[in-house]
N, C-alpha and C positions, 0 to 999 in steps of 0.2 A: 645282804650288801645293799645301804641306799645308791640312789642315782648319784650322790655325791661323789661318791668314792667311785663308783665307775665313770666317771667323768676326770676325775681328777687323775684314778690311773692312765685313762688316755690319752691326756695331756700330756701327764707326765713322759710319755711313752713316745707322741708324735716329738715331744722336745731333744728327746734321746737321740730318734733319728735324724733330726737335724745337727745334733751334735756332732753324732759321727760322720754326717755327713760332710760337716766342715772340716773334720778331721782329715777326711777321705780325700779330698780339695789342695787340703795342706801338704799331701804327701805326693798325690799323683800331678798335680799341675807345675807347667814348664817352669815359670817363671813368678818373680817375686808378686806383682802385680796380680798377677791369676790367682795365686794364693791366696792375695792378704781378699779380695774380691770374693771367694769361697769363704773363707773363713769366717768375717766380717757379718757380713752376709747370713751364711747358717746357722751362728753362733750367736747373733741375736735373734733370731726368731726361737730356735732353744730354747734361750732362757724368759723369752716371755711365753713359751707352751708351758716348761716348767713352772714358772708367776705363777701362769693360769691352773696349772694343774695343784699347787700347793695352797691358790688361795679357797677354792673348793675342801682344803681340810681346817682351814685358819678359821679359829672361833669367833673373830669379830671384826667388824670395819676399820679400827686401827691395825692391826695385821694386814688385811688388804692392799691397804694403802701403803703401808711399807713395802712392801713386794712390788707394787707399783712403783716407788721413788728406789727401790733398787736398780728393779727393770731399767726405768731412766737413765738414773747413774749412770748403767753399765753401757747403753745405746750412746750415752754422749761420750765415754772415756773409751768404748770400742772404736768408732767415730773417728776421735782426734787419733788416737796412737797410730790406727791404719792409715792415715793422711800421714803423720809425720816419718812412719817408717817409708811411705810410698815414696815421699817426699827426698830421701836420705838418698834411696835407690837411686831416682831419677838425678839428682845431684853427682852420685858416684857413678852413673853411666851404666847402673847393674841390671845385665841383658842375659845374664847365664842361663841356659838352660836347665840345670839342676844345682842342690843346694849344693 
């Protein structure tokens, strides 16, 4: 097995856990806020361990770079949506303790 690939399963791997740990976030925390905060949060850096870990199997710099303007994508459209959901919340007054 080169260092590649044990690199990339580790990314792969540390991204998981951030996955779930926004997951984990989603489920246990009081309030909308603390959620979308966890979530937002663990869920990007996820998917750029994951980036990082898929682009150590990607055969060339255009690959790379995709993964990278996905990354992106996903960091600015995670971004907006938790602002506008946060946003909705605070509008409607929503203080609840659970979902």
């Amino acid at each position: 097995m080169a260092w590649g690939d044990i690199a990339s399963i580790g990314f792969t791997a540390v991204g998981l856990v951030f996955f779930v740990a926004g997951t984990v976030g989603l489920i246990r925390f009081p309030d909308v806020f603390s959620r979308l905060h966890a979530l937002t949060k663990a869920d990007n850096l996820g998917l750029g361990f994951l980036a990082l870990g898929l682009a150590f199997q990607a055969p060339g710099w255009t690959e790379i770079a995709m993964l990278a303007m996905v990354w992106a994508l996903a960091l600015v459209a995670a971004g907006t949506a938790a602002q506008m959901v946060a946003r909705a919340a605070l509008a409607e007054g929503d203080k609840d303790e659970r979902p």
